[in-house]
C-alpha positions in Angstrom: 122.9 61.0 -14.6 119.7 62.1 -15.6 117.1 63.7 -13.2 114.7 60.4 -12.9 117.5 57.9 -11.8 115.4 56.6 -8.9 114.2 52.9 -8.5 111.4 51.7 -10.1 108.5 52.2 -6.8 110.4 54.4 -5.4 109.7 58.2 -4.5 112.3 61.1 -5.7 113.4 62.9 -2.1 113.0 66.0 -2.8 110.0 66.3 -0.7 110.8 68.4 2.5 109.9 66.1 5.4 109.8 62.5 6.1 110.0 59.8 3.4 108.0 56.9 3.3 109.7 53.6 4.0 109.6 51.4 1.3 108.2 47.7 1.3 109.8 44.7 -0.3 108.4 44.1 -3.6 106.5 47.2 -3.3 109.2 50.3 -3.0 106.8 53.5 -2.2 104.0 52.6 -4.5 101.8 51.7 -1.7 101.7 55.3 -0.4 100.0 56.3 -3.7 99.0 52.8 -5.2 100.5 53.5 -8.3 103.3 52.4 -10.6 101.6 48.9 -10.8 100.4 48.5 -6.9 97.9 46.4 -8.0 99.8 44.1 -10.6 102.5 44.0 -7.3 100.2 42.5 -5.2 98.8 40.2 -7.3 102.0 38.9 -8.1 103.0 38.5 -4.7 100.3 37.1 -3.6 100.7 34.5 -6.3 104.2 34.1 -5.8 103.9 33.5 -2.8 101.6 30.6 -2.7 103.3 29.2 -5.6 106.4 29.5 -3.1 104.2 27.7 -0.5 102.9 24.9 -2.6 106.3 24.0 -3.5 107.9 23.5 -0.2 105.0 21.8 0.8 105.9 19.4 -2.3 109.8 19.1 -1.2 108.3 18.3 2.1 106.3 15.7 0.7 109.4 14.3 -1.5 111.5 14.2 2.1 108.7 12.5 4.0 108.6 9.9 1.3 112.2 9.6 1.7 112.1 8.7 5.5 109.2 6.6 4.8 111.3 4.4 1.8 114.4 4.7 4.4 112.0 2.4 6.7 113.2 5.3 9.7 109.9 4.6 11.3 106.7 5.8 12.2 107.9 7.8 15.4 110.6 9.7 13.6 107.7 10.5 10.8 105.3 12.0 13.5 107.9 14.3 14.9 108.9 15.5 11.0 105.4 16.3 10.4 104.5 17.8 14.2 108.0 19.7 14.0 106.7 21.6 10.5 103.4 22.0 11.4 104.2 23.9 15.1 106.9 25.8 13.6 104.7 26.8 10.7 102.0 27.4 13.1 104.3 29.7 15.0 106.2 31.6 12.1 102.1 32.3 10.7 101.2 34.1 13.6 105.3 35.8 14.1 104.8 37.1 10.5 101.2 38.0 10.9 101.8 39.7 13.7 105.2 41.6 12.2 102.8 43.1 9.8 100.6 45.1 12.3 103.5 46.2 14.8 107.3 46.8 15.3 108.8 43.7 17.4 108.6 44.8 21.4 112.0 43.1 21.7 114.4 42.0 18.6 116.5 40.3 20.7 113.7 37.5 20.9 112.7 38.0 17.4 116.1 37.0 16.4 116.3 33.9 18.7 112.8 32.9 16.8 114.9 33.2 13.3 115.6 29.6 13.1 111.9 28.4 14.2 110.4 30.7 11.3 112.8 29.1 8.7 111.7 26.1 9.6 108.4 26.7 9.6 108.8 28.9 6.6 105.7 27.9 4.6 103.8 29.2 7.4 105.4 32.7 6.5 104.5 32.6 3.0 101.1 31.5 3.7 100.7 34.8 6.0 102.4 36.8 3.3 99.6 35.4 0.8 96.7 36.2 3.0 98.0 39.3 3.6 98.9 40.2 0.2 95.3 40.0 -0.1 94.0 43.1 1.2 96.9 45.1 1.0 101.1 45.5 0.7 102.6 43.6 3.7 102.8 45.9 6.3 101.4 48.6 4.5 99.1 49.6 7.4 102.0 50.0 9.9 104.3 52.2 7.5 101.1 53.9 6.4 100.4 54.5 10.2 103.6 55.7 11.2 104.1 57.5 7.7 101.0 59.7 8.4 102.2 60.5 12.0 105.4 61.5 10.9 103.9 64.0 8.2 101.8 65.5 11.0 104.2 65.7 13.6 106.9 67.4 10.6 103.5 69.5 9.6 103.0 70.8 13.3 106.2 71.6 13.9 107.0 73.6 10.6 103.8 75.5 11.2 105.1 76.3 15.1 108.4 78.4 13.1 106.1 80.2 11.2 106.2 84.0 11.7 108.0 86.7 13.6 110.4 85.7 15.9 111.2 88.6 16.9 107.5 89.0 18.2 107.5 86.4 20.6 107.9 86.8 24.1 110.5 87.2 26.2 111.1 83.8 27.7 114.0 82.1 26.8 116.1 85.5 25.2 118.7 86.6 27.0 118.6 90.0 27.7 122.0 92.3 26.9 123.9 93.6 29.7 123.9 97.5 30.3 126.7 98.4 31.9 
């Protein structure tokens, strides 16, 4: 194999230290914004609300469909209330995935059926977002930067003599 097998967007590990997590769609580039960051995020973010436009147009197609089935006007209200709350819901879910880790991913995962509903809700949050920047790439680039400082500190407390340090901790030998 040759020396440059990695992914496309994604960084060699040689570095010592932490590596950057990569992003869907966006491996590592976003920690440099290179290897096409910005062709990435402009195809994402049209992508995405090409993605969006679509289901709304399937949704259309199945709301015609219960209207030709004569199911009622009732039943028609709930269809479109259902997608809209549930879009509504998996917006601000995603929106909110992209500034923090979940609190607790037992309720995220109880919430996994509500977002698919509501999943044009998600790509509408993923095309905002994709606007400014790589999908979470404040949070990674957050906890990426901490992690290089902490791994920075603590290299630069093993630097020197050890043997100059004090005494606390060494054992002394036992004369005897």
């Amino acid at each position: 194999m040759s020396e440059n097998s990695a992914a496309p967007g994604t960084r060699p590990a040689t570095a010592p230290g932490p590596q950057p997590e990569p992003i869907r769609f966006f491996g590592t580039t976003w920690v440099d914004h290179d290897g096409g960051y910005g062709l990435r995020r402009v195809g994402v973010a049209v992508g995405s609300l090409a993605a969006a436009v679509a289901a709304c147009l399937v949704l259309r197609l199945a709301y015609e469909g219960l209207e030709i089935a004569e199911a009622g006007s009732f039943v028609g209200i709930l269809v479109i209330a259902m997608f809209s709350i549930c879009s509504a819901i998996a917006f601000r879910k995603t929106w909110e995935g992209f500034a923090s880790r979940p609190k607790d991913p037992d309720r995220e995962d109880s919430l996994r059926g509500l977002k698919s509903i509501g999943f044009i809700g998600s790509l509408l949050a993923y095309f905002v977002r994709s606007l400014t920047e790589a999908p979470g790439e404040k949070l990674r680039r957050t906890e990426y930067e901490t992690a290089r400082a902490q791994f920075e500190k603590r290299r630069s407390t093993r630097t020197g003599n050890p043997a100059a340090r004090g005494t606390s901790g060494r054992k002394r030998p036992k004369r005897g």
